[in-house]
C-alpha positions in Angstrom: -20.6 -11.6 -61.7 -20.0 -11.4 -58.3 -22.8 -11.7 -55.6 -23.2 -8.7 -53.5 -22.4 -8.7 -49.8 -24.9 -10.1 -47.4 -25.7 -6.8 -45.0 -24.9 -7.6 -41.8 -26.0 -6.0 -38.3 -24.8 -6.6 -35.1 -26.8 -5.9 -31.6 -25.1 -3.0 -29.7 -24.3 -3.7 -25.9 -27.9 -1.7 -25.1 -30.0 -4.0 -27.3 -28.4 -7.1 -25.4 -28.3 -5.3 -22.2 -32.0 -4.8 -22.7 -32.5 -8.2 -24.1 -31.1 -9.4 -21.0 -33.0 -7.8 -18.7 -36.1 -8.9 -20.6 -35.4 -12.4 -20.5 -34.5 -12.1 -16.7 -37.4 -10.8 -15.8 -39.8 -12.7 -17.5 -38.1 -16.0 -16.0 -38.6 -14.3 -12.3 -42.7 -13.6 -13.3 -42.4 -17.2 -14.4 -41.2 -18.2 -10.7 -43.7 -15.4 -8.5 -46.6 -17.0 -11.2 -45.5 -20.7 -10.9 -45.1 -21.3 -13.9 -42.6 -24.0 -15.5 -41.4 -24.3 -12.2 -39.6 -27.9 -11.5 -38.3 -27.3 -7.7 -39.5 -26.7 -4.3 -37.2 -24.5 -2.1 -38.1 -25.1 1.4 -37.2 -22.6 4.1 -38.2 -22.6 7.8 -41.0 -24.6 6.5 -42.2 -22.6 3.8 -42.2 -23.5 0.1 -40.8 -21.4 -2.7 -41.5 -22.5 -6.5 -38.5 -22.3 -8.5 -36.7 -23.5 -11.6 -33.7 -25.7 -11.5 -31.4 -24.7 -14.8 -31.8 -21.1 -13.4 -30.5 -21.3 -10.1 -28.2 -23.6 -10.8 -26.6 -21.1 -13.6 -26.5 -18.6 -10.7 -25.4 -20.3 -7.9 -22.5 -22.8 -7.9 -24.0 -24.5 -4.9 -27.1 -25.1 -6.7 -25.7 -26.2 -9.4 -23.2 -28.9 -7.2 -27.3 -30.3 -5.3 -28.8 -30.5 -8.5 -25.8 -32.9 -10.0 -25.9 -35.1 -7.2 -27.0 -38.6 -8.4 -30.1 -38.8 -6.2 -31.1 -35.6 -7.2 -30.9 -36.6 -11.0 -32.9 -39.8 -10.5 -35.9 -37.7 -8.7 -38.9 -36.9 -11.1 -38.2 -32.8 -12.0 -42.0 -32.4 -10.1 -41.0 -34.2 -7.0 -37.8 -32.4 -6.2 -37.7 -30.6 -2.8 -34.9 -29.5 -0.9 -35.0 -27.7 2.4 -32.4 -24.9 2.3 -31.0 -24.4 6.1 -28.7 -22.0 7.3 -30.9 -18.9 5.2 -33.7 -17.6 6.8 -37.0 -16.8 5.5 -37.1 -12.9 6.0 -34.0 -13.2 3.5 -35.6 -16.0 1.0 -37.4 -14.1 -1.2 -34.3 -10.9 -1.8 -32.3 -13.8 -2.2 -34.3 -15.2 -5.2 -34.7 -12.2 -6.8 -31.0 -11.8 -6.7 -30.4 -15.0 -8.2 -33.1 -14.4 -11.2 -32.2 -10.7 -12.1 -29.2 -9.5 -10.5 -31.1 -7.0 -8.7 -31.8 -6.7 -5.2 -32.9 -4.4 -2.7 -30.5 -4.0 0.4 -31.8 -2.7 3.7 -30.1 -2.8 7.5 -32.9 -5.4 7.7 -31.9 -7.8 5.0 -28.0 -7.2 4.3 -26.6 -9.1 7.4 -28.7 -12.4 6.1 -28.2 -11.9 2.4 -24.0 -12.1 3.1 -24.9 -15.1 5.2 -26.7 -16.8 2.0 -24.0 -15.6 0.5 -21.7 -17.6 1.5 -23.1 -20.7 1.5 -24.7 -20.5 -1.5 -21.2 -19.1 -3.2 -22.7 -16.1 -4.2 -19.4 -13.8 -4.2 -21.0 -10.9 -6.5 -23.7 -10.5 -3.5 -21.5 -11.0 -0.9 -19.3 -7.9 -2.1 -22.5 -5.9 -2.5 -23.4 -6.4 1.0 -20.3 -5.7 2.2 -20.1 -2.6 0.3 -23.5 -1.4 1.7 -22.3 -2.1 5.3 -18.7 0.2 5.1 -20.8 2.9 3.7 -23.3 2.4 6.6 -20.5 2.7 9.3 -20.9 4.9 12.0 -19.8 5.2 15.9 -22.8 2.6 16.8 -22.7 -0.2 14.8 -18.7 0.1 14.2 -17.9 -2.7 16.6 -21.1 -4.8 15.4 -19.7 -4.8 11.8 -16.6 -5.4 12.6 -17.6 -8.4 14.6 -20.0 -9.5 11.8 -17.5 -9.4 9.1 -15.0 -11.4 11.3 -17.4 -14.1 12.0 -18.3 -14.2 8.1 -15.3 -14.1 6.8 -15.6 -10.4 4.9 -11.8 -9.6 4.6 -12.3 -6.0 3.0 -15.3 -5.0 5.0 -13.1 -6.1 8.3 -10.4 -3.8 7.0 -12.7 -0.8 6.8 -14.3 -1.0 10.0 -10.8 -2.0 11.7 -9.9 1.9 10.4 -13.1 2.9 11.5 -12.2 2.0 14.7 -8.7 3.0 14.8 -9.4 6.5 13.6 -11.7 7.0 16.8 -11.0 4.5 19.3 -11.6 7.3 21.6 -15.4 7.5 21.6 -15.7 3.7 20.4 -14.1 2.4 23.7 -16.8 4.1 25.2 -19.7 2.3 23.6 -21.6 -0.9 24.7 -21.1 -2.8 21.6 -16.7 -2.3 22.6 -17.4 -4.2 26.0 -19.4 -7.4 24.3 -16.6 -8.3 22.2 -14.7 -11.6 22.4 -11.4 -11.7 23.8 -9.9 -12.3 20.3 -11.7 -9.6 18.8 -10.9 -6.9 21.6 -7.4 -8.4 21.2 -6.8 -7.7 17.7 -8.0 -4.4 18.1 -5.8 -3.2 21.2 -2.6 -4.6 19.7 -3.2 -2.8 16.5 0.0 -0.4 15.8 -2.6 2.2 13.9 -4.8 2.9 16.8 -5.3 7.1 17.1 -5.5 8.0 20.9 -4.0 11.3 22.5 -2.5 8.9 25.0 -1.9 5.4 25.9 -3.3 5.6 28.9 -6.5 5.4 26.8 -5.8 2.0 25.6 -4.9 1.2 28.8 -8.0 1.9 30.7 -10.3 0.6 27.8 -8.8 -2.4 28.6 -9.4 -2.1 32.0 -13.5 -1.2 31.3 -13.7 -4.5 29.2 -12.3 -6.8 31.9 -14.6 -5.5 34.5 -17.5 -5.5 32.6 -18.8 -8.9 33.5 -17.1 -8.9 37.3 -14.2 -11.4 37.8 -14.6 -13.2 35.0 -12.6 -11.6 32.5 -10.1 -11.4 34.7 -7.9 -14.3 33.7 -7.6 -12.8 30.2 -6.1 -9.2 31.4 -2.3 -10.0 31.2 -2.8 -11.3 27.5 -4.3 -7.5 26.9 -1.8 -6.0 29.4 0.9 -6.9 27.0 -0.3 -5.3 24.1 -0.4 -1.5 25.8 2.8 0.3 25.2 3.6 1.1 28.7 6.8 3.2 27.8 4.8 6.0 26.1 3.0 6.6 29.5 4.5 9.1 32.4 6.3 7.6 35.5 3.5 9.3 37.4 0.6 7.4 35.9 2.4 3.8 35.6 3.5 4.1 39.2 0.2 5.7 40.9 -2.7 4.2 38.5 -1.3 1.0 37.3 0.9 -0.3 39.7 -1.7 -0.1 42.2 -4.0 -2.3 40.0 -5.2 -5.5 41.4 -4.9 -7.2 38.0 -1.2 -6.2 38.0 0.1 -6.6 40.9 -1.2 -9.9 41.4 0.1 -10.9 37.9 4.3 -11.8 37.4 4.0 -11.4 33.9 2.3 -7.9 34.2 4.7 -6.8 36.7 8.2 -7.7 34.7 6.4 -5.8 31.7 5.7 -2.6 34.6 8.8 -3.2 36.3 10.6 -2.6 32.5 8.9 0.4 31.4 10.1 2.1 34.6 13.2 1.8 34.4 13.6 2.3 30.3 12.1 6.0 31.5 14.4 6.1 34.0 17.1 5.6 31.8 15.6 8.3 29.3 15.4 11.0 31.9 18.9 10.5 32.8 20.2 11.3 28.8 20.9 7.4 28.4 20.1 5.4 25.4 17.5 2.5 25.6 15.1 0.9 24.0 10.9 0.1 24.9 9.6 -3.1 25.2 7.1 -2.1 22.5 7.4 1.2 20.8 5.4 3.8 20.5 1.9 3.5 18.2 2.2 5.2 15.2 0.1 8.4 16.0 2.4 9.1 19.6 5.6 8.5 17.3 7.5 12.3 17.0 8.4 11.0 13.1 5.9 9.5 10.7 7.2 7.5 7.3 6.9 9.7 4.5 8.5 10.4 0.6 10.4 13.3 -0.4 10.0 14.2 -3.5 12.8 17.2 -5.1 13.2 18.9 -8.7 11.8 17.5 -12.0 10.6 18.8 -15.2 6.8 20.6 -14.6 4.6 23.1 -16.0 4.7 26.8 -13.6 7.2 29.0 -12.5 8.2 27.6 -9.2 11.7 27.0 -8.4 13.1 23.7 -7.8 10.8 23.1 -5.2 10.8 19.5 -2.7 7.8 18.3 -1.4 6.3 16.0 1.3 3.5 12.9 0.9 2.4 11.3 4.0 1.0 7.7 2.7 -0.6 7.2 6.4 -2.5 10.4 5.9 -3.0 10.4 1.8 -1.2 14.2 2.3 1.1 16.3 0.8 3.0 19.0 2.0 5.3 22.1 0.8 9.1 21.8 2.0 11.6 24.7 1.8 13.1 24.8 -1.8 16.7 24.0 -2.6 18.9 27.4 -1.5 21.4 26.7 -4.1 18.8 26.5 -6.8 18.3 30.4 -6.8 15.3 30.9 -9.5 16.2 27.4 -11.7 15.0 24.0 -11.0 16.9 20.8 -11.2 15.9 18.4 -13.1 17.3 14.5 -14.1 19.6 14.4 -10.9 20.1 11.7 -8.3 18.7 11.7 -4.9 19.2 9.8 -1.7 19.0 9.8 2.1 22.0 9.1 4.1 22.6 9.1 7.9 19.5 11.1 8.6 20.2 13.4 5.7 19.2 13.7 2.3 21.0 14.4 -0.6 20.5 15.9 -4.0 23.3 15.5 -6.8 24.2 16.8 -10.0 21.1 17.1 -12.8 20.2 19.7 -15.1 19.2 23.3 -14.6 15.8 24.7 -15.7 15.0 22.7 -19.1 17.1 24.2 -21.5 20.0 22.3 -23.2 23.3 23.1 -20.9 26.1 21.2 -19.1 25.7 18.7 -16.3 26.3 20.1 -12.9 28.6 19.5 -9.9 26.5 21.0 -7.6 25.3 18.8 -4.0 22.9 19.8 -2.0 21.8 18.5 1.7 18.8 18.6 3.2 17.9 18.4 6.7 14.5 17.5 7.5 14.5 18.0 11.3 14.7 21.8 10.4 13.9 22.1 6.6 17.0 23.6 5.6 19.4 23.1 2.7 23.1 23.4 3.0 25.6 22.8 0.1 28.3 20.1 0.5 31.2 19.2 -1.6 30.6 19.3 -5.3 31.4 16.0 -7.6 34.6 15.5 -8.6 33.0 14.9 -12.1 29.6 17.0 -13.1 26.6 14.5 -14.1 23.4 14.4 -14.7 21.0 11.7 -15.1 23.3 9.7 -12.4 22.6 6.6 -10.7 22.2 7.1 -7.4 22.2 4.9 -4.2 23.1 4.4 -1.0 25.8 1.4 1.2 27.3 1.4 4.3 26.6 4.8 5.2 28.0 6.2 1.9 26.5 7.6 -1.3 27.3 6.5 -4.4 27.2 8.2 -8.2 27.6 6.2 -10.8 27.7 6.9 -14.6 25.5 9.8 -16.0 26.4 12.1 -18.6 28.4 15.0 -19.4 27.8 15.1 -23.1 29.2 11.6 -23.2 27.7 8.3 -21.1 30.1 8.1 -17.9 31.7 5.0 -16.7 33.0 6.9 -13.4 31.7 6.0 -10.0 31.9 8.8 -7.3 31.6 8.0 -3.6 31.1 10.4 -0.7 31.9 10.6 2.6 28.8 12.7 5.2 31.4 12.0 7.9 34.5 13.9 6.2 32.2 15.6 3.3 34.8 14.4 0.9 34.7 12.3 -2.8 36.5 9.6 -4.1 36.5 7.6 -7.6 36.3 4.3 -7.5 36.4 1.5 -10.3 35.1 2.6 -13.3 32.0 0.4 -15.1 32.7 -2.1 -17.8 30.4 0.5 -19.9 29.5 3.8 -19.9 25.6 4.2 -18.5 23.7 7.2 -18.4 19.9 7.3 -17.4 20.4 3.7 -15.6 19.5 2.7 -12.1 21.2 1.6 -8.6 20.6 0.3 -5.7 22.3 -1.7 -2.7 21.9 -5.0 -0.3 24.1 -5.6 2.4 27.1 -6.8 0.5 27.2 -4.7 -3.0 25.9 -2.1 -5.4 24.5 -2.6 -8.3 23.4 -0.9 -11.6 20.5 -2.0 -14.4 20.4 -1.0 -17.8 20.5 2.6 -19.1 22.1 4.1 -22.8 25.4 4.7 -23.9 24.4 7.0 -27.1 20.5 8.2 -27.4 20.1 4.8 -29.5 22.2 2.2 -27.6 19.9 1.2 -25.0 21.0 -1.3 -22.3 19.8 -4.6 -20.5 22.9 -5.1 -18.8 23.7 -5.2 -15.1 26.8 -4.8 -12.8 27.1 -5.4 -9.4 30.1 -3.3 -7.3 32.0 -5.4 -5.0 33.6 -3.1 -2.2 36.1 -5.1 -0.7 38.1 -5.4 -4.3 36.8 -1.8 -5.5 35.6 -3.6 -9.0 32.5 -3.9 -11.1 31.7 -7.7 -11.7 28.7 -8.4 -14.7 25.5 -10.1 -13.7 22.6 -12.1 -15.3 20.9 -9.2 -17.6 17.5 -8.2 -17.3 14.8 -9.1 -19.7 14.5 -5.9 -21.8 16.7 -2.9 -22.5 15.6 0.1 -19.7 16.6 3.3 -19.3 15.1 6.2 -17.2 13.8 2.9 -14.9 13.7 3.6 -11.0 14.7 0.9 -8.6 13.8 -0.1 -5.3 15.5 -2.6 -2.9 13.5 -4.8 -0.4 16.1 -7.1 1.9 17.8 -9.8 -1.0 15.1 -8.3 -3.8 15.9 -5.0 -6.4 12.6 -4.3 -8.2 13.6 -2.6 -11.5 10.3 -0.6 -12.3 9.2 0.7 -15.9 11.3 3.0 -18.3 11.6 3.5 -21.5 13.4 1.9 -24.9 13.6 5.1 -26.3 14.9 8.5 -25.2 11.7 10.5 -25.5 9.5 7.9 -23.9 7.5 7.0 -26.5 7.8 3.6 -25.6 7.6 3.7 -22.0 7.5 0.4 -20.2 4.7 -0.6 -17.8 6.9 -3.8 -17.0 8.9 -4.4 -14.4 11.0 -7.5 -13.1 12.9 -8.3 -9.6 16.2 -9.5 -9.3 17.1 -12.2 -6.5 20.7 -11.2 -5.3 20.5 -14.3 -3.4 19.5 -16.2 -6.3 21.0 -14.3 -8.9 18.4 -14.5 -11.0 15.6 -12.2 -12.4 11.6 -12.5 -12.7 9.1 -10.9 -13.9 6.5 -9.4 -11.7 3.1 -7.7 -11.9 3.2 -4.6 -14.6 2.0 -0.9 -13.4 -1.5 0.1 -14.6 0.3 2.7 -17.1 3.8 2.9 -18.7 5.9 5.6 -17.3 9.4 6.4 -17.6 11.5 9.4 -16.1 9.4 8.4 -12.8 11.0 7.9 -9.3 10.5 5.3 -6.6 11.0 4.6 -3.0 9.9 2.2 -0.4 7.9 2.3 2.7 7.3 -1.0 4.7 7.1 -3.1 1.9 5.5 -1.0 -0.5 6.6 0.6 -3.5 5.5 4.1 -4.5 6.1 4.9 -8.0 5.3 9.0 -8.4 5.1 11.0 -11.8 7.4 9.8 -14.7 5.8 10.1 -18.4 4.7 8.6 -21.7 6.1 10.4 -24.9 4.9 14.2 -24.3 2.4 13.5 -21.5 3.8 13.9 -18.0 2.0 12.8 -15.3 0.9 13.7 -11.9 0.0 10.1 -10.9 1.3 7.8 -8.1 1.2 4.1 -7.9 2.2 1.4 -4.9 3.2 -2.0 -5.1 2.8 -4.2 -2.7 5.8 -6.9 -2.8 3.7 -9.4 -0.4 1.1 -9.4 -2.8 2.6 -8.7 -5.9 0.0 -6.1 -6.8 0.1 -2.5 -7.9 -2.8 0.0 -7.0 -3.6 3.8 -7.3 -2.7 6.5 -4.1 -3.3 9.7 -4.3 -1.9 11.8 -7.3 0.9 14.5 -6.6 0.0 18.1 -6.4 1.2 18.9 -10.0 2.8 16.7 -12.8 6.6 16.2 -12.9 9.2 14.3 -14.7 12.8 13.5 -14.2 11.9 14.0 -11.0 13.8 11.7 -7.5 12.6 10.9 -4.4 13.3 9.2 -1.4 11.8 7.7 2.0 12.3 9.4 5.6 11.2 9.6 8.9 10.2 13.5 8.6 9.4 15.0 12.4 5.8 15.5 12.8 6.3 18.6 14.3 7.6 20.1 10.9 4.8 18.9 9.0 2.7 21.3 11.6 4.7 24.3 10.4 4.6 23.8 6.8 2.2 24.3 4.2 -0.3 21.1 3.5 -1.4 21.2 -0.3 -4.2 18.6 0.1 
């Protein structure tokens, strides 16, 4: 006869969570009582009773002193060891830290408690500090955190009070904390592209205000500021009249060749010739600001195939005129891509009913947000890859019932098609993009079960498709993005209704010709669209089986991470998008969502 079962019960998180607390807190009445204690923290003279296994569980540092040999050979009663570099006022937050977990930030205690931080590798306390400070930020103490972080090495907090800062470097100029910073840190500050002013000349002259501010002996370090204002973005009137009849200018060689060249780049602008600004414009004086077009897709509502606008500077979308051509349907699993200043939509779906590919292109010009049709496709597609070289657009594959090997290439200049070599293999639902030598194309299906993890590569000169090294999975409905010699092939699916999206994604080194894999998107999304903005990859909408979503990601190729921006004002698949410099003016005429 078989013995019954030995019940069993496990703790739940609460009962350790509690448990834990307990035991934590009891240890730290242990220490304020003086009990068990077997060290002697010494701070600015003072003596704090303390227990060695605890803080050396909780404090690399701590743990390093008490392993040193000398250390080990000391009777546990006579150990004492004077802690410099963490003052007294901060001593006893600090131990509480270290015993429960807990402590109790104030303006009077935070600055010191990073300090200890530091030293005594405390990173968890650190980032709790730092996080207090950027929510404490304000016109006054902008500048003092921002100096504080620097000096402490708080990379995050830095960052936040560095937008602080930029966002109103009008009024912080104007404070006394702006004109007791070090040359580096005023430096660093000026020369930052994301500065908001309403003019230059406010850069300029904050400059000017620091320099002064202790007599004559700042001046030495004006022409290393001087070279950081963007002189060209200033009137004739104002460089001639204000700064050229600075002392600090015109006693300076370097400061004058740097005037001397702004004048005559206006010169040259107000007589209808091209040139080209020492240093151009910041980013909020620029007439254009980077931003993602985003056109068609499969969403919930009655709208028409509407295009819309996000501004990553400004975490923004905005409402662009709809496609004309579109009437009362949408468009839906078309290519898209901007060429010469224009931006073209191509083939697709209408509305989301089963019907033939279309013909139809589309261009959109964003300096006036209007859509004109161009010359249809010599061939109707839909789900087309779509990219851009040497000034032309290409169309490769797609369907038309059947997977396309044709490859379509148009002309803005004479608003013409031609068909060029055809692929090795017909590809619908793949993905293309471009370096400075060739096209290329990843993956994609020939039927709805004959997925793909091949890859060609277009070579222009002999007008043929050549194979390359295949990817690591089969991936249709992927997006791509190129960055100089690297194509990042992002996400898709291994099945035609998305049920198994991918979250993976993998480069491929045209250089090197080679692939790796990179970091993987915090969801799996297929039917999504990319472009890229300075180095960053913004992955919008796509979705996962019968869940479409609304949700944008960006990748940053320097640092191979991914991370969350602002979601898109509705959810769409099959979707395309594509990067531009879209006037600012425009963006002041149309509707902002959010």
């Amino acid at each position: 006869m078989a013995e019954p079962k030995e019940k069993v019960m496990h703790t739940t998180d609460h009962d350790l969570q509690s448990y834990t607390e307990n035991l934590a807190n009891s240890l730290n009445n242990f220490r304020k009582q003086q009990i068990f204690c077997d060290v002697v923290l010494v701070v600015e003279g003072k003596k704090f009773q303390a227990h060695k296994n605890v803080l050396a569980s909780s404090s690399p540092y701590f743990n390093k002193v008490f392993n040193q040999p000398a250390k080990k050979k000391k009777k546990e009663k006579d150990l004492v060891l004077v802690v410099n570099d963490v003052s007294l006022k901060v001593m006893e937050h600090l131990l509480e830290y270290l015993y429960t977990g807990v402590v109790d930030l104030s303006v009077n205690n935070v600055s010191g408690l990073i300090m200890a931080a530091n030293i005594l590798l405390l990173p968890r306390l650190k980032s709790m500090g730092c996080k207090f400070l950027s929510n404490s930020l304000n016109l006054e103490n902008c500048i003092n955190i921002f100096s504080f972080a620097d000096r402490n090495d708080c990379v995050e907090l830095k960052k936040v009070a560095q937008l602080y800062i930029n966002k109103d470097f009008k009024s912080v100029c104007k404070t006394e904390s702006f004109l007791k910073l070090s040359l580096k840190q005023i430096e660093e500050i000026v020369s930052n592209d994301d500065i908001v002013v309403d003019r230059e000349e406010e850069v300029y002259e904050a400059i000017l205000a620091w320099v002064k501010h202790e007599g004559k002996s700042r001046n030495s370090y004006f022409s290393c500021l001087f070279r950081h204002v963007r002189l060209a973005s200033m009137s004739k009137y104002y460089l001639h009249t204000n700064i050229g009849s600075e002392e600090l200018v015109k006693t300076n060689r370097q400061c004058i060749e740097l005037l001397l060249d702004a004048m005559k780049y206006l010169s040259l602008m107000q007589a209808g010739h091209q040139g080209t600004p020492t240093i151009g414009p910041r980013k909020c004086l620029k007439k254009q600001v980077d931003a993602v077009i985003t056109c068609g897709g499969l969403y919930e509502g009655n709208e028409k195939s509407s295009c819309l606008c996000f501004v990553p500077s400004e975490e923004a979308w905005f409402s662009l005129a709809p496609i004309t051509a579109e009437k009362s349907r949408r468009r839906w699993a078309h290519g898209m891509a901007e060429v010469e200043g224009f931006v073209y939509v191509v083939g697709g779906f209408y509305d989301d009913s089963k019907q033939d590919a279309t013909s139809n292109v589309c261009r959109y010009d964003f300096r006036t947000n209007t859509w004109v049709e161009v010359s249809a496709l010599r061939q109707c597609t839909s789900l087309p890859a779509v990219t851009v070289h040497d000034g032309q657009l290409y169309v490769i594959g797609g369907t038309d019932n059947d997977a396309l090997r044709d490859t379509q290439r148009y002309s803005p200049e004479t608003n013409t098609w031609e068909s060029l070599a055809r692929l090795s293999v017909g590809r619908c639902a793949a993905c293309a993009a471009a370096d400075d030598h060739h096209v290329y194309v990843f993956g994609g299906m020939q039927e709805s079960s004959d997925f793909l993890d091949t890859a060609e590569k277009y070579e222009p000169s002999a007008n043929t498709w050549i194979p390359i090294e295949s990817m690591s999975t089969v991936r249709a409905f992927a997006c791509v993005a190129a960055v100089g010699e690297k194509i990042y092939v992002i996400g898709g699916s291994t099945d035609v209704l998305g049920k198994d999206a991918l979250s993976s994604c993998e480069v491929y080194d045209t250089r090197a010709q080679e692939w790796r894999m990179i970091a993987s998107m915090g969801i799996p999304r297929f039917a999504a669209t990319t472009t890229v903005i300075h180095e960053r990859l913004y992955v919008l909408g796509g979705g996962q089986a019968s869940e479409t979503f609304s949700s944008v990601e960006s990748y940053s190729v320097v640092n191979d991470e991914w991370k969350k921006d602002i979601d898109m004002p509705r959810a769409s698949a099959h979707l395309q998008c594509c990067a531009v410099q879209i006037p600012k003016d425009l963006l002041r005429t149309t509707p902002r969502l959010y």
